[in-house]
SESEBA-395708 format. One record per residue (C-alpha): residue in three letters; x, y negated, z; residue number from 1. Coordinates in Angstrom, 2 decimals, padded with zeros to 5 digits. Layout:
// residues N
(ALA; (X; Y; Z); NUM) ...
// end
This chain:
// residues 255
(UNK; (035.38; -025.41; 048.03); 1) (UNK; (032.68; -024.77; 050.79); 2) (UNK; (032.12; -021.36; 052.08); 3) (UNK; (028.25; -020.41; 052.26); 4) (UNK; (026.76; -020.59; 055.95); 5) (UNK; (023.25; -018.86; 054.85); 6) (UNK; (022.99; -015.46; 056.65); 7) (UNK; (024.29; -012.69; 054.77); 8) (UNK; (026.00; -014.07; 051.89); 9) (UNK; (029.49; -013.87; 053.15); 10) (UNK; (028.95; -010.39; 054.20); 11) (UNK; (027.44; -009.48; 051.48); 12) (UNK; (030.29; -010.35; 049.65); 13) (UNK; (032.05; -008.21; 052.19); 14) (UNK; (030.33; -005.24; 051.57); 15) (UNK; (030.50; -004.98; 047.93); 16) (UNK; (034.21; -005.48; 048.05); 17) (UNK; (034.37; -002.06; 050.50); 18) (UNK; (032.25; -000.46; 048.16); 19) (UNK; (034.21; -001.18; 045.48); 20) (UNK; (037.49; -000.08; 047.41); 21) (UNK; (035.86; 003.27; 048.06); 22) (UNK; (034.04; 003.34; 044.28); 23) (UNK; (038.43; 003.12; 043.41); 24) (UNK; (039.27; 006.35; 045.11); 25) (UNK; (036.18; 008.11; 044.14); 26) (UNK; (036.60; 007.61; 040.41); 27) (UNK; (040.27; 008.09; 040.50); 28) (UNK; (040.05; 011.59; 041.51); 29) (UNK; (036.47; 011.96; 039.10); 30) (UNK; (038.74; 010.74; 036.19); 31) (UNK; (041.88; 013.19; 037.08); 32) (UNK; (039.37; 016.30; 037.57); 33) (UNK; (037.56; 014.90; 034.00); 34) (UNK; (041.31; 015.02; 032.22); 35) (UNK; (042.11; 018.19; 033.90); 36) (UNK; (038.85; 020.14; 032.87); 37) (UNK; (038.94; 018.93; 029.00); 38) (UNK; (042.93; 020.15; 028.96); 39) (UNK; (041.73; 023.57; 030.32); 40) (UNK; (038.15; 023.62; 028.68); 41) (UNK; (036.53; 024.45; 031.20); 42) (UNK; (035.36; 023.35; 034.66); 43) (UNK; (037.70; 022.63; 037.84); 44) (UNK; (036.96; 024.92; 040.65); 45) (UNK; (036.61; 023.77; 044.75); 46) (UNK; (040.47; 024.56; 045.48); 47) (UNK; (041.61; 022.86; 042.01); 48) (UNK; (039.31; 020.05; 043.07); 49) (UNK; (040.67; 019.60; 046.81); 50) (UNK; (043.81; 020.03; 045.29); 51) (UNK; (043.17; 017.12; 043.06); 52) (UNK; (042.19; 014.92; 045.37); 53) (UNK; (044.91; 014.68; 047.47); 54) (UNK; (047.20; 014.33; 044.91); 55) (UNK; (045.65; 010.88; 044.55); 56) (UNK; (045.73; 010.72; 047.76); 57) (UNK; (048.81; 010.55; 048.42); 58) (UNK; (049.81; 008.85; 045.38); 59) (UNK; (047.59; 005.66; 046.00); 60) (UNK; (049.19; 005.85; 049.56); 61) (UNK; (052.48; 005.83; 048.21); 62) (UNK; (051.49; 003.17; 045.47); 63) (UNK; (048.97; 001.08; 047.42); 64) (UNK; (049.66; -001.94; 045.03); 65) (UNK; (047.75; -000.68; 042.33); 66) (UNK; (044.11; -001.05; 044.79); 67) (UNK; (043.93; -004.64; 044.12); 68) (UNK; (044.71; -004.34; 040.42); 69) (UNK; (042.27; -001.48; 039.93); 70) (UNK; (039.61; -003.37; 041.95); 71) (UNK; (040.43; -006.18; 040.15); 72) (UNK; (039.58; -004.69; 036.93); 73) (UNK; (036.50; -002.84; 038.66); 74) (UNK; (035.19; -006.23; 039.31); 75) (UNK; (035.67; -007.58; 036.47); 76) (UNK; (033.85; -005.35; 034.08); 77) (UNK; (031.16; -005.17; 036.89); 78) (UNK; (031.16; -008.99; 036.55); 79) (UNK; (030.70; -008.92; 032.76); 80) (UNK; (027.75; -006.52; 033.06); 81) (UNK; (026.23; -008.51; 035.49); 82) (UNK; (026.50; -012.07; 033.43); 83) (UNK; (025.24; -010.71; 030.15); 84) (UNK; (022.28; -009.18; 032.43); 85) (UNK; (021.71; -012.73; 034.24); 86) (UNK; (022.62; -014.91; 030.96); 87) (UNK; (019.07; -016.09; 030.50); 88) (UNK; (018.40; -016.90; 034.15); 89) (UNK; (021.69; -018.56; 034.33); 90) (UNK; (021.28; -020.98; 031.44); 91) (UNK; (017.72; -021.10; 031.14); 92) (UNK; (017.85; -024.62; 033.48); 93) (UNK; (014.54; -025.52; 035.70); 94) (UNK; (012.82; -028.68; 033.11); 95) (UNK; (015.34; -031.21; 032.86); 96) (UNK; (018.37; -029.73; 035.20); 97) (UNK; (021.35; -030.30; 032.29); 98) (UNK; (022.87; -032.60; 030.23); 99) (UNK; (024.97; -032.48; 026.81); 100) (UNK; (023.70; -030.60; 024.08); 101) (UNK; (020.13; -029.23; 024.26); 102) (UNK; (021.48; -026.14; 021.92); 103) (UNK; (024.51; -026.26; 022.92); 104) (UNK; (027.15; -023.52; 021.44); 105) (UNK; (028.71; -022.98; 024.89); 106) (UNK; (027.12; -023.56; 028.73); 107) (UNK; (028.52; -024.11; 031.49); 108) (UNK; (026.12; -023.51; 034.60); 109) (UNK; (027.36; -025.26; 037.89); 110) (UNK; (026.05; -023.92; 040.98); 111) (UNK; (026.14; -027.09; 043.26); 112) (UNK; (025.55; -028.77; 047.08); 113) (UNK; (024.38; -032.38; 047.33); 114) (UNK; (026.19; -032.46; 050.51); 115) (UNK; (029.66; -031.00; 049.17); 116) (UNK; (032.31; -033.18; 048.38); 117) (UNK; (034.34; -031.21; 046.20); 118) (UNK; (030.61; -031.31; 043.75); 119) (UNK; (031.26; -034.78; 043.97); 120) (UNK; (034.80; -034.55; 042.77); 121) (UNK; (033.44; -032.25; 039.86); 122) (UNK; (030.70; -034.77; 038.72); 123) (UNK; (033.59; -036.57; 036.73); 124) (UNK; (034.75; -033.52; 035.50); 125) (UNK; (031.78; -032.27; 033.56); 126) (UNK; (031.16; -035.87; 032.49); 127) (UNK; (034.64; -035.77; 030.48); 128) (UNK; (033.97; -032.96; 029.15); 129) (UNK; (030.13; -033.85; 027.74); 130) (UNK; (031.24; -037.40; 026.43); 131) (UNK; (034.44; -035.42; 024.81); 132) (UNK; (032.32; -032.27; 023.39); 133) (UNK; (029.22; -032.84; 021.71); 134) (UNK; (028.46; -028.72; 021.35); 135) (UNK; (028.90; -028.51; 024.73); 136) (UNK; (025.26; -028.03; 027.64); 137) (UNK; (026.07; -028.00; 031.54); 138) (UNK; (022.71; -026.52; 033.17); 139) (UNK; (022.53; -027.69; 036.87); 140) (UNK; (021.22; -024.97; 039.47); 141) (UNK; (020.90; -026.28; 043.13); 142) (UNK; (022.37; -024.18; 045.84); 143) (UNK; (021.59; -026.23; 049.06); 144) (UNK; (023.98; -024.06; 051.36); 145) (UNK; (025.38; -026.44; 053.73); 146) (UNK; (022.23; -028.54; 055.37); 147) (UNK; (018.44; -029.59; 056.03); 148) (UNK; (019.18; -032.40; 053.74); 149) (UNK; (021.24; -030.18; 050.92); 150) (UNK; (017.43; -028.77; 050.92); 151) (UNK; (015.55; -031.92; 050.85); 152) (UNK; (018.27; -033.63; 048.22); 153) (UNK; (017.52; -030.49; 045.86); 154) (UNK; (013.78; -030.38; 046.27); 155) (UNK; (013.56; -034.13; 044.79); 156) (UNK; (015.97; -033.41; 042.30); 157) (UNK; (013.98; -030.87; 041.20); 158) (UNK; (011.68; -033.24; 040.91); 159) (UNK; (013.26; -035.70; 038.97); 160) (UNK; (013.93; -032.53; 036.41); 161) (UNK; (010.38; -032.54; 036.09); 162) (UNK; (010.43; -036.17; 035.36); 163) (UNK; (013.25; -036.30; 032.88); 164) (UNK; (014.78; -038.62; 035.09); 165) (UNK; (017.18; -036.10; 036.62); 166) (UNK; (020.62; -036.80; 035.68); 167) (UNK; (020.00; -040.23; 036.54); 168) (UNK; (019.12; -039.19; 040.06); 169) (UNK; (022.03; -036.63; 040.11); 170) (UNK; (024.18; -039.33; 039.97); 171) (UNK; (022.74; -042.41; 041.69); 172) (UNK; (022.74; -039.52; 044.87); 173) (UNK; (025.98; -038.88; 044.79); 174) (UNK; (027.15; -042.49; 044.51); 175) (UNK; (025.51; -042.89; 047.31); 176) (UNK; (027.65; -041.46; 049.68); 177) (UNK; (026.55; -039.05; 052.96); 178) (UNK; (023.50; -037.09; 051.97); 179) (UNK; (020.40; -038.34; 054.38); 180) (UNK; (016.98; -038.76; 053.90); 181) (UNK; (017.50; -042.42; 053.52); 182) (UNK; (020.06; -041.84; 050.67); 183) (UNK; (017.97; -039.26; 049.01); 184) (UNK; (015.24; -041.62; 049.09); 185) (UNK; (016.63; -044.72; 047.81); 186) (UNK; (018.36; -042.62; 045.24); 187) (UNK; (014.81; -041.66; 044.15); 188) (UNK; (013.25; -045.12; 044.01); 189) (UNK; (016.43; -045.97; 041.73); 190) (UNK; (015.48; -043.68; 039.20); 191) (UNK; (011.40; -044.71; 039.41); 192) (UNK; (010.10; -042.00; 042.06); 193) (UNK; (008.09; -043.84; 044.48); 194) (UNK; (008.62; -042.70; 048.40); 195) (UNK; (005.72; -040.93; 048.39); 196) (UNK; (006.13; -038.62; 045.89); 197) (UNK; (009.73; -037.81; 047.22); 198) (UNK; (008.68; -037.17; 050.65); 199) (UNK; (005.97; -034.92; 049.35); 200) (UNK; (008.45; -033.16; 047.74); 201) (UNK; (010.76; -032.21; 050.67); 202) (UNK; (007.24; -031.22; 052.66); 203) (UNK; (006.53; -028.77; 049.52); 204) (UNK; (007.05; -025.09; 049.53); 205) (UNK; (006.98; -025.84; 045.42); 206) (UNK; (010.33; -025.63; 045.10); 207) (UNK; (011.46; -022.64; 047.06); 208) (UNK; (010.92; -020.13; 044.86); 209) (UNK; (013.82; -022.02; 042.15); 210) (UNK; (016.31; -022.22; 045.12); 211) (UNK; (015.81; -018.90; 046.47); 212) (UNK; (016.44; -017.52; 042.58); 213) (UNK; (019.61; -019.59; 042.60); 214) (UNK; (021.15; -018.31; 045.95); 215) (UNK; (020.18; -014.52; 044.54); 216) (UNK; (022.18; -015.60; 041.47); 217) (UNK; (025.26; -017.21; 043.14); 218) (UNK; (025.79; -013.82; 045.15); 219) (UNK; (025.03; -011.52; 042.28); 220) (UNK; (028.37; -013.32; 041.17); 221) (UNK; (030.12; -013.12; 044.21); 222) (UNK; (029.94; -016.98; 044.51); 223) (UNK; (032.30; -017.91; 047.77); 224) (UNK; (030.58; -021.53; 047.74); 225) (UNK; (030.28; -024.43; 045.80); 226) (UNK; (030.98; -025.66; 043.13); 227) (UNK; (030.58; -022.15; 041.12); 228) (UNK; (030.85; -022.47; 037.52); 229) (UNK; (030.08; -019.60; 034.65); 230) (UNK; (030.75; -020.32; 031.59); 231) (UNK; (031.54; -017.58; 029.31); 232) (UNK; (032.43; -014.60; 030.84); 233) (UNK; (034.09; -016.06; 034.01); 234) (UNK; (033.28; -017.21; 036.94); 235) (UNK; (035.00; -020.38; 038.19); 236) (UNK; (035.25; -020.58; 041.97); 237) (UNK; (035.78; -024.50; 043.22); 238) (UNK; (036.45; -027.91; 041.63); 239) (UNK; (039.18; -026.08; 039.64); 240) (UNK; (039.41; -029.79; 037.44); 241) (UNK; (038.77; -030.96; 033.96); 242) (UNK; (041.20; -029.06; 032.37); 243) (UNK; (040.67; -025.45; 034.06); 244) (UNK; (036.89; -026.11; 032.73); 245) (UNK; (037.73; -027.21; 029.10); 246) (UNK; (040.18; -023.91; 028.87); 247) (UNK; (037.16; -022.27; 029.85); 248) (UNK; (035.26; -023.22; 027.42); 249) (UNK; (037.92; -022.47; 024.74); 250) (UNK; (037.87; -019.59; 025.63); 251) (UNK; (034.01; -018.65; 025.77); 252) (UNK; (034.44; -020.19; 022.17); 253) (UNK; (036.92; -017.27; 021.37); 254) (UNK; (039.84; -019.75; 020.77); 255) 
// end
């Protein structure tokens, strides 16, 4: 799994992990003053209230292995809110960017680098899975994190999308090897996209507004890197392998 070098993504990550620390103790003592109040009927005055709060205080102090299990569940309801919210950007995939079933009854969205090797290692993955599950869509959405040419291998992808010649392309890059522009290029005229048209599309600002929407996506979900996979309501952090996907999908299936 590759960490994400853009600026601020890593500490944005950061900060929403303090906040949820803090958002911990604050509703602790909000949910102790809530029980407290209904028991009396009636409001909790300033002392009761001070009083209150260092009683949890002092008990998360004394108890400080329940943070990570409370944040824990913080985040995850926080990340089911924030999936259902994003579900039709998610799986919604830019033209041709997917493969498997077009209406399929379960998706699985991989957020992906051209120039990350553990992608590569997934590619097999997700093609197991399609050939084996015939309900199943994967909707591709570039997140060129690691280079110049993760950016110019996901503009012409995009490109093949719009010429329904994408998965093709997906592939024949990845066989080849290193990510350069002489890769990304002879991966293009494999698939029938001249050299023209693919250098145009690296020049282009086209195709910054798609990428840009990804990277907002990826740290909506706290995405450490790539590969990220959703599918359901979880969010899959690495090649986690053929089987940790398929048990993913069993379970967005409810079984």
């Amino acid at each position: 799994m590759t960490d994400s070098n853009r600026p601020g993504f890593r500490a944005a990550l950061s900060n929403r992990t303090i906040q949820m620390t803090l958002g911990v103790f604050a509703f602790a003592a909000a949910a102790t003053g809530a029980a407290l109040a209904m028991q009396t009927g009636g409001g909790v005055n300033a002392g009761d209230k001070a009083a209150i709060e260092q009683i949890v205080h002092d008990y998360i102090l004394e108890h400080p292995e329940i943070i990570p299990q409370a944040i824990e569940k913080l985040q995850s309801k926080r990340m089911e809110s924030t999936l259902e919210a994003s579900r039709s950007a998610l799986e919604t995939p830019y033209a041709g960017a997917w493969e498997g079933a077009a209406k399929g009854d379960v998706t699985i969205v991989e957020f992906f680098d051209y120039a990350c090797g553990y992608c590569r290692a997934s590619l097999a993955d997700l093609a197991k899975l399609v050939s084996q599950d015939s309900k199943l869509k994967v909707v591709y959405r570039e997140l060129p994190i690691l280079s110049e040419e993760s950016s110019d291998a996901a503009k012409v992808s995009l490109l093949a999308a719009e010429r329904g010649q994408y998965m093709p392309f997906h592939r024949a890059l990845y066989d080849a090897g290193r990510v350069t522009r002489d890769t990304i290029l002879a991966s293009a005229a494999k698939v029938g996209i001249g050299r023209a048209d693919a250098e145009a599309a690296i020049a282009s600002h086209k195709y910054d507004a798609e990428i840009a929407s990804n990277i907002a996506l990826a740290q909506k979900l706290q995405a450490s890197g790539t590969p990220t996979f959703v599918i359901g309501k979880q969010v899959l952090n690495g090649a986690v392998g053929h089987e940790a996907l398929k048990k993913a999908v069993a379970a967005a299936r409810g079984k």
